[in-house]
ROTIZA-781573 format. One record per residue (C-alpha): x, y, z; residue in three letters; residue number from 1. Coordinates in steps of 0.25 Angstrom, whole numbers, padded with zeros to 4 digits, always signed. Layout:
// residues N
- X, Y, Z, ALA, NUM
...
//
This chain:
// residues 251
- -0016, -0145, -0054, UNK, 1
- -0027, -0149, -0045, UNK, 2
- -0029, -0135, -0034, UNK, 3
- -0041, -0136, -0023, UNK, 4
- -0042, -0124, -0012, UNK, 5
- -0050, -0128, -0001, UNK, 6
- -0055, -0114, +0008, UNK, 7
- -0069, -0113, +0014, UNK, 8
- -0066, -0096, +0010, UNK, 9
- -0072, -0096, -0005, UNK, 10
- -0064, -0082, -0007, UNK, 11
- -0051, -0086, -0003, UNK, 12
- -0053, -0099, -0009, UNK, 13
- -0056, -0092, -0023, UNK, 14
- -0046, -0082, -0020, UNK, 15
- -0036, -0094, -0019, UNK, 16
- -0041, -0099, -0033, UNK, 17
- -0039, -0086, -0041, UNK, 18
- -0024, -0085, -0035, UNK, 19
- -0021, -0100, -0039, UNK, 20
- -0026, -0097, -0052, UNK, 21
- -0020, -0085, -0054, UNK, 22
- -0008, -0097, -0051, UNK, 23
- -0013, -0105, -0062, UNK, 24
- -0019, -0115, -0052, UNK, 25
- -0034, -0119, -0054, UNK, 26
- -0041, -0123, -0044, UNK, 27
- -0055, -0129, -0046, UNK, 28
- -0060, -0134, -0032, UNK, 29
- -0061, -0126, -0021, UNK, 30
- -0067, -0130, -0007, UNK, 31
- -0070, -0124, +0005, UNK, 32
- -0072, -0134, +0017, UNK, 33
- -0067, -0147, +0024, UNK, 34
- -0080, -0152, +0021, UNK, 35
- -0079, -0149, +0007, UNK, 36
- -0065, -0153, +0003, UNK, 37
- -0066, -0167, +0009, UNK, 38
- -0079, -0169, +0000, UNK, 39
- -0070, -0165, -0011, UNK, 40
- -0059, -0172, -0010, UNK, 41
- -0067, -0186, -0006, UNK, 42
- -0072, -0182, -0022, UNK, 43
- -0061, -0177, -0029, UNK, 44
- -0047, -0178, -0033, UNK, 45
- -0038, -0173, -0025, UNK, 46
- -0030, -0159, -0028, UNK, 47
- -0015, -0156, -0032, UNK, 48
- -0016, -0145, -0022, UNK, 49
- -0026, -0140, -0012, UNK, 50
- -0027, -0126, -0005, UNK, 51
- -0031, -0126, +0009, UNK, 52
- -0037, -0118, +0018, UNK, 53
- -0035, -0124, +0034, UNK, 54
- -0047, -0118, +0038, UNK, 55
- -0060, -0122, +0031, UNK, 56
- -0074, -0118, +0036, UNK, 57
- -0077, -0132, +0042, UNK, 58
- -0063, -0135, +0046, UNK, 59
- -0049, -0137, +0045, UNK, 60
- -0045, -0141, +0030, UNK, 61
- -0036, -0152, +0038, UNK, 62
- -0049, -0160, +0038, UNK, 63
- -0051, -0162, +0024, UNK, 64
- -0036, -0171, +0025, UNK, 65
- -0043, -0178, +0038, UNK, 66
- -0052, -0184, +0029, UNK, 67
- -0046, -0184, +0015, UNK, 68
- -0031, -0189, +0011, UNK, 69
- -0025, -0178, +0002, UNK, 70
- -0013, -0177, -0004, UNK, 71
- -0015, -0164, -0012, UNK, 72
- -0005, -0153, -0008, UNK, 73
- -0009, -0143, +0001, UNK, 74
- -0007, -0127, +0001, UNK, 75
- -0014, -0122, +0015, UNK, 76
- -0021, -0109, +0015, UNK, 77
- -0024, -0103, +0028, UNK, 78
- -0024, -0092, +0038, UNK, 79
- -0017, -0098, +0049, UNK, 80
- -0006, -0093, +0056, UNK, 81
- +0005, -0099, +0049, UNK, 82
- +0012, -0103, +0059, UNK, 83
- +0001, -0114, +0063, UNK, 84
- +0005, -0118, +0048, UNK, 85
- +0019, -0123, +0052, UNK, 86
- +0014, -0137, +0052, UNK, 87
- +0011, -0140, +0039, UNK, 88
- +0018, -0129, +0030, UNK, 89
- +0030, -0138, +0025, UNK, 90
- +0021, -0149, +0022, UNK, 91
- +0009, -0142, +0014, UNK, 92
- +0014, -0137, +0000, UNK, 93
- +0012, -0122, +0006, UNK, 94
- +0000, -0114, +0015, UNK, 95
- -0004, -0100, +0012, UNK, 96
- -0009, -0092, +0022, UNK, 97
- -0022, -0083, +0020, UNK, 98
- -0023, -0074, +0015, UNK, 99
- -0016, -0081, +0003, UNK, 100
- -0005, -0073, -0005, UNK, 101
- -0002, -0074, -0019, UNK, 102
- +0013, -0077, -0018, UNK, 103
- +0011, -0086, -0006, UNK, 104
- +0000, -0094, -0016, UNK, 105
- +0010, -0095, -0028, UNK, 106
- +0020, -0101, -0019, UNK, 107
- +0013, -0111, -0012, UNK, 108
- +0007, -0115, -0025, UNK, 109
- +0023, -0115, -0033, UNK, 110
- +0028, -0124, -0020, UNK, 111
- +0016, -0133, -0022, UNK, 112
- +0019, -0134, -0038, UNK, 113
- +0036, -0136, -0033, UNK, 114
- +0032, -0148, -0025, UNK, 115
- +0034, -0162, -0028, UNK, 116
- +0020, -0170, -0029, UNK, 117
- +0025, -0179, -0018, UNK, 118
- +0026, -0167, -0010, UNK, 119
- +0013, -0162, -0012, UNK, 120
- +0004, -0170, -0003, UNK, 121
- -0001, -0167, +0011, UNK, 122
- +0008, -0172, +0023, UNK, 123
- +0004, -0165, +0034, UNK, 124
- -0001, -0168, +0048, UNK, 125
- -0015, -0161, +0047, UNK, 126
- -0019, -0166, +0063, UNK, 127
- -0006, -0156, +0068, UNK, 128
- -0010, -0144, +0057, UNK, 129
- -0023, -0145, +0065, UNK, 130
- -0020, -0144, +0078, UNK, 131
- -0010, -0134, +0074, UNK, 132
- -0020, -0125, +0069, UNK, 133
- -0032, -0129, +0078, UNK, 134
- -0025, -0127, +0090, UNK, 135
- -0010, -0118, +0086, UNK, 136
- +0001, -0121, +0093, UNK, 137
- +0005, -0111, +0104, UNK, 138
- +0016, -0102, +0102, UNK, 139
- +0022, -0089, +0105, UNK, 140
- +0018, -0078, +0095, UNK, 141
- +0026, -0064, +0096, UNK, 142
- +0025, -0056, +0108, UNK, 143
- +0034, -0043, +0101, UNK, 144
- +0042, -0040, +0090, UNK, 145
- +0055, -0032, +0090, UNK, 146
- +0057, -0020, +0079, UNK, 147
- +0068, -0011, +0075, UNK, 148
- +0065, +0003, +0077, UNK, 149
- +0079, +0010, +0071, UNK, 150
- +0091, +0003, +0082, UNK, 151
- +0081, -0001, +0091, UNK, 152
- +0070, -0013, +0094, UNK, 153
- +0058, -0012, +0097, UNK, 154
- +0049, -0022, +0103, UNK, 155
- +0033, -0023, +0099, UNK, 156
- +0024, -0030, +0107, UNK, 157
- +0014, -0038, +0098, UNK, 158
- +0002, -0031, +0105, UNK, 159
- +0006, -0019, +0101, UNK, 160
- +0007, -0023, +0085, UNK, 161
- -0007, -0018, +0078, UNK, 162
- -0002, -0026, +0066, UNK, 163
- +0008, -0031, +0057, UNK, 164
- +0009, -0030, +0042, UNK, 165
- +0018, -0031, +0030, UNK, 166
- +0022, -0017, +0021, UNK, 167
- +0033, -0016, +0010, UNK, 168
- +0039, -0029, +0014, UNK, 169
- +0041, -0027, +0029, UNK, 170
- +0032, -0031, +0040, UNK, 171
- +0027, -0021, +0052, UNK, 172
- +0022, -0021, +0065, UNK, 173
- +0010, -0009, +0067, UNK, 174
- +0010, -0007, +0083, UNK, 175
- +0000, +0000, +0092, UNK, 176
- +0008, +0013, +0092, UNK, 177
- +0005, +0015, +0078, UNK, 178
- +0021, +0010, +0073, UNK, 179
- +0024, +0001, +0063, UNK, 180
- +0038, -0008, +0064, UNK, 181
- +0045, -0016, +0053, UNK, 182
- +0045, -0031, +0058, UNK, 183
- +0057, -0041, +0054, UNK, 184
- +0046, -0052, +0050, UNK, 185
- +0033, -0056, +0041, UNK, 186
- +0020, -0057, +0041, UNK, 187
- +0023, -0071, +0039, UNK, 188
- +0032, -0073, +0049, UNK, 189
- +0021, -0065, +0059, UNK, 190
- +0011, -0076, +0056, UNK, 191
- +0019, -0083, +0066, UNK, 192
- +0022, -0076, +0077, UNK, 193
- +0009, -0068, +0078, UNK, 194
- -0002, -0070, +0089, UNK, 195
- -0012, -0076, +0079, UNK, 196
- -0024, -0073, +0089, UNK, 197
- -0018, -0057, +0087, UNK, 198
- -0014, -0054, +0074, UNK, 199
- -0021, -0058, +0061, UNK, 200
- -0015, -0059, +0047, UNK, 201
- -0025, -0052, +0039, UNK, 202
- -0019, -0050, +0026, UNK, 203
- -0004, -0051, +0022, UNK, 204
- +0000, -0039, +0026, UNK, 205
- -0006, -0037, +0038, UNK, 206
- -0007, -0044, +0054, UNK, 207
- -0016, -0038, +0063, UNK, 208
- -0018, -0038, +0080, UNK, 209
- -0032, -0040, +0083, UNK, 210
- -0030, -0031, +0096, UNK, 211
- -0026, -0018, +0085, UNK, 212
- -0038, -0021, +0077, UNK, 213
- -0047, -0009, +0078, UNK, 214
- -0057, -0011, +0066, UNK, 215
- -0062, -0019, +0056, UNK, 216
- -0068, -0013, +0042, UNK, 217
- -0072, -0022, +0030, UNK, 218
- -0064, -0019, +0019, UNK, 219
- -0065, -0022, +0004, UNK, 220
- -0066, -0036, -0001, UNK, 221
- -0071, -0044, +0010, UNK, 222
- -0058, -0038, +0019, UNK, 223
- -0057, -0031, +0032, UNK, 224
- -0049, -0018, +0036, UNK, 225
- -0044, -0018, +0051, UNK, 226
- -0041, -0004, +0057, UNK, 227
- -0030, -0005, +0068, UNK, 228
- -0027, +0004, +0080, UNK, 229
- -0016, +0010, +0073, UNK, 230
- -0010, +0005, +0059, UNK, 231
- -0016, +0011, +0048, UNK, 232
- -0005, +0012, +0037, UNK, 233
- -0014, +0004, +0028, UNK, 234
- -0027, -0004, +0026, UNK, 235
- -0027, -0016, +0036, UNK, 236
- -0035, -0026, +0029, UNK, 237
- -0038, -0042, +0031, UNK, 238
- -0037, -0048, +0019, UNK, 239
- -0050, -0056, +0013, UNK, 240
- -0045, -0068, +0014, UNK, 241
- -0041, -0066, +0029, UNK, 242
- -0054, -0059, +0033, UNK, 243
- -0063, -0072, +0039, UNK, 244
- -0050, -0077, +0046, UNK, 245
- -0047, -0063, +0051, UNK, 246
- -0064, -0062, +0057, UNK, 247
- -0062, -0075, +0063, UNK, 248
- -0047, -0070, +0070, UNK, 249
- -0054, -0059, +0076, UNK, 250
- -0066, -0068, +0081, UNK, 251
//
């Protein structure tokens, strides 16, 4: 099988590498720009399969398809809001979103293997993905969120959430006053429903509101260590991967 990854970060993308080899999937080219990949493709034969990243250094990866007729199959990476995603996620083979998760690889890659070679191919509207991600679609995002304290609800005002995170299965929601509350949802689902100008997903376990944010240390390994006003259960930390995208939130 013919693999290509195409992501202007050269860590992730020989991150992404060693985690398909481990998958038994070489992958001999690896590019890093628009620029770059339409060079490429004017010069070579086309992939069984390409990684993408949407966000290259000089552009949105759509552009290499504004110039060059590809059929190949597509698994997007990216760290956009996955609800901005929508548009295309039943017609690509799968997108993963950053930092990108072992078991999430290893499924995208067996529904790309379980697909009919007819069904492989690129059929999306490129021209609406770009103006979805360019310029988002306005929509409401969650003003509170109702938890059961014993018999009673209780209503949380997003403001007052420092962060959410994931532990032992569940997913919880660390307020101002220092109180942590089970929540009936996912870190997955919250991609969706969270302000994405206030809270950051900086790692799989953890999302963070900007406004609770009370320092920044460097940490091990190219990472970050963010110290909030009042959770400190365990180590907050942004995932390498997430690092640049996370500078360029708070920016």
């Amino acid at each position: 099988m013919n693999i290509i990854i195409i992501e202007d970060e050269k860590p992730s993308a020989r991150r992404l590498q060693r985690m398909l080899t481990e998958l038994q999937m070489d992958v001999e080219v690896m590019l890093h720009s628009v620029e770059e990949s339409i060079e490429w493709f004017q010069n070579n034969q086309h992939p069984d399969l390409i990684f993408l990243d949407i966000q290259l250094s000089d552009g949105l990866s759509f552009e290499i398809f504004d110039t060059i007729d590809i059929n190949s199959a597509v698994i997007f990476t990216t760290a956009y809001d996955e609800y901005a995603l929508q548009a295309f996620k039943l017609n690509s083979i799968d997108y993963l979103l950053k930092p990108i998760d072992e078991e999430d690889l290893e499924r995208a890659v067996l529904k790309f293997k379980d697909r009919a070679p007819q069904q492989q191919s690129v059929t999306l509207d490129f021209d609406d993905i770009k103006k979805l991600l360019v310029n988002p679609i306005e929509r409401e995002y969650k003003k509170r969120f109702s938890v059961k304290v014993g018999q009673h609800l209780k209503l949380i005002n997003i403001d007052d959430i420092e962060c959410f995170y994931s532990e032992n299965k569940g997913t919880y929601a660390h307020t101002s006053e220092g109180r942590n509350y089970l929540l009936d949802t996912t870190l997955e689902q919250l991609e969706d429903e969270l302000e994405p100008h206030k809270f950051f997903r900086i790692s799989r376990k953890f999302f963070v509101n900007v406004n609770a944010i009370k320092d920044m240390v460097s940490y091990t390994n190219s990472r970050l260590q963010i110290k909030l006003n009042t959770y400190n259960e365990q180590d907050v930390i942004v995932a390498r991967e997430r690092v640049k995208d996370f500078k360029q939130w708070l920016a």
